[in-house]
Legacy VTK file of the C-alpha trace (Angstrom):
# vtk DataFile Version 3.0
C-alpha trace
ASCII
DATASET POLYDATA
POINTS 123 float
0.000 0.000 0.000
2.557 2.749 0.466
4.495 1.815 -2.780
1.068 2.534 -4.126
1.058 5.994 -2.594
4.681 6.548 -2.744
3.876 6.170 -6.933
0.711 8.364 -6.302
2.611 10.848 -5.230
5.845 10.767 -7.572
2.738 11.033 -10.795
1.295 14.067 -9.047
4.703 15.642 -8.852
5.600 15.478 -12.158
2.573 16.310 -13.105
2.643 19.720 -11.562
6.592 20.448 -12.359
5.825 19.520 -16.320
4.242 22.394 -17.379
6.443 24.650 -15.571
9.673 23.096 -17.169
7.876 23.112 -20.466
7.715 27.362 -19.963
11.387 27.673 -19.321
13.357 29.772 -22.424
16.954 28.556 -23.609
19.469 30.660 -22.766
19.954 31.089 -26.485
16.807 32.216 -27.051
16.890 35.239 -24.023
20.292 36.281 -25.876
18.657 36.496 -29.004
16.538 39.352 -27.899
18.430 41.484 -25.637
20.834 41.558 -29.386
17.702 42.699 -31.458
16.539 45.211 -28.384
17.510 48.830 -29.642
14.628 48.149 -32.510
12.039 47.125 -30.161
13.538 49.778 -27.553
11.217 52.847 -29.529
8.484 50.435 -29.283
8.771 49.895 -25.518
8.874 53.558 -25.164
5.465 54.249 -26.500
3.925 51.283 -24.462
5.826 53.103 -21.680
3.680 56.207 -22.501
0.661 54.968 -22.861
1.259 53.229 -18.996
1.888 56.530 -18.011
-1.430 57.790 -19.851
-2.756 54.695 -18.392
-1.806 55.776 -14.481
-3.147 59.474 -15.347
-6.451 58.234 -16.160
-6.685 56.184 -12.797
-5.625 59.156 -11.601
-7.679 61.950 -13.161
-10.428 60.273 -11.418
-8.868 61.757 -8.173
-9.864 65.516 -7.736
-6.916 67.507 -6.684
-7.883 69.691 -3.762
-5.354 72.578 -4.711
-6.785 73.298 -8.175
-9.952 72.224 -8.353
-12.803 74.167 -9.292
-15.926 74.970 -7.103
-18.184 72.680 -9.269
-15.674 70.011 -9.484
-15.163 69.957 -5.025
-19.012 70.122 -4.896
-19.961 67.350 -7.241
-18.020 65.609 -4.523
-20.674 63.148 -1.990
-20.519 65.161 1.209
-19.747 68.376 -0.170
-22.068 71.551 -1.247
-21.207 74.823 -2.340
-20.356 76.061 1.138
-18.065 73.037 2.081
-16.285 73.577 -1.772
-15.947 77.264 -0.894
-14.430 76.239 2.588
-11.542 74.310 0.941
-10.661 76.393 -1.888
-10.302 79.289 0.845
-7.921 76.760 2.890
-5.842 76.691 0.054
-2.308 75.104 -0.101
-2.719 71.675 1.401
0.006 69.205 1.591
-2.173 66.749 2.584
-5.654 65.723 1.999
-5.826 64.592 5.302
-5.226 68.369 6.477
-8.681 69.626 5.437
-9.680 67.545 9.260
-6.775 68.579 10.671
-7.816 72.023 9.675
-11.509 71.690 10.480
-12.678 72.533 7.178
-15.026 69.552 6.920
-15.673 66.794 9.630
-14.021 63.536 9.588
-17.286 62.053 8.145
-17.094 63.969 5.359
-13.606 63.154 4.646
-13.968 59.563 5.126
-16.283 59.570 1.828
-14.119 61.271 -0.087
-10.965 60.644 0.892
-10.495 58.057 -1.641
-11.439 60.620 -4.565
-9.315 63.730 -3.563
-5.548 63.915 -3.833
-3.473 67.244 -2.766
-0.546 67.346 -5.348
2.147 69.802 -4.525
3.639 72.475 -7.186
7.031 71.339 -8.428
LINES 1 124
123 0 1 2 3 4 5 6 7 8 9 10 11 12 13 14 15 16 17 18 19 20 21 22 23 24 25 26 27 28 29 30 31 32 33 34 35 36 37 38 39 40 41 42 43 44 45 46 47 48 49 50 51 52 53 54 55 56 57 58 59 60 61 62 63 64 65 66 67 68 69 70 71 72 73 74 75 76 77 78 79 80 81 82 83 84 85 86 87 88 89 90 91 92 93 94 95 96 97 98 99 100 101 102 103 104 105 106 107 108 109 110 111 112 113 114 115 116 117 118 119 120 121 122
């Protein structure tokens, strides 16, 4: 009985290690490329753009708190006109997290937006 499961388990193990020898690359084949790399280097800078485009996008969701408009802060959940008007006079922040520490809105307030506001800093 444990030759049986002693086989069992040697099957199983190759099983599972096949497929990841199978996806190893020669090391011919990884020298190949690095060779042939300054043509597909312009390529990989535009895909390296369009990840950057790609971040902004996640990103341009976020509101930042320093330049925003009225309209844009009050389109915000939590925040009206008066709030909106309350941060833009509060204006530089280096943190989003200082419009509590400044009581310009409660921490209710900021806990439903604080995951749609950023406060980016000028360069």
């Amino acid at each position: 009985m444990r030759s049986f499961d002693l086989a069992a388990f040697a099957t199983v193990a190759v099983l599972i290690t096949a497929p990841v020898l199978a996806q190893t690359t020669a090391p011919s084949t990884t020298a190949k490329p690095p060779a042939s790399s300054p043509a597909p280097a312009t390529p990989a800078t535009k895909p390296a753009t369009p990840a950057a485009t790609t971040t902004a996008p996640a990103q341009a969701g976020l509101i930042d708190i320093n330049t925003a408009s009225k309209d844009q802060l009050d389109a915000l959940p939590q925040i009206g006109s008066a709030r909106a008007e309350a941060i833009i006079k509060g204006r530089p922040y280096k943190a989003k997290n200082e419009l509590v520490d400044k009581k310009i809105i409660p921490q209710n307030a900021y806990d439903a937006i604080k995951d749609k506001i950023i406060a980016k800093q000028k360069s």
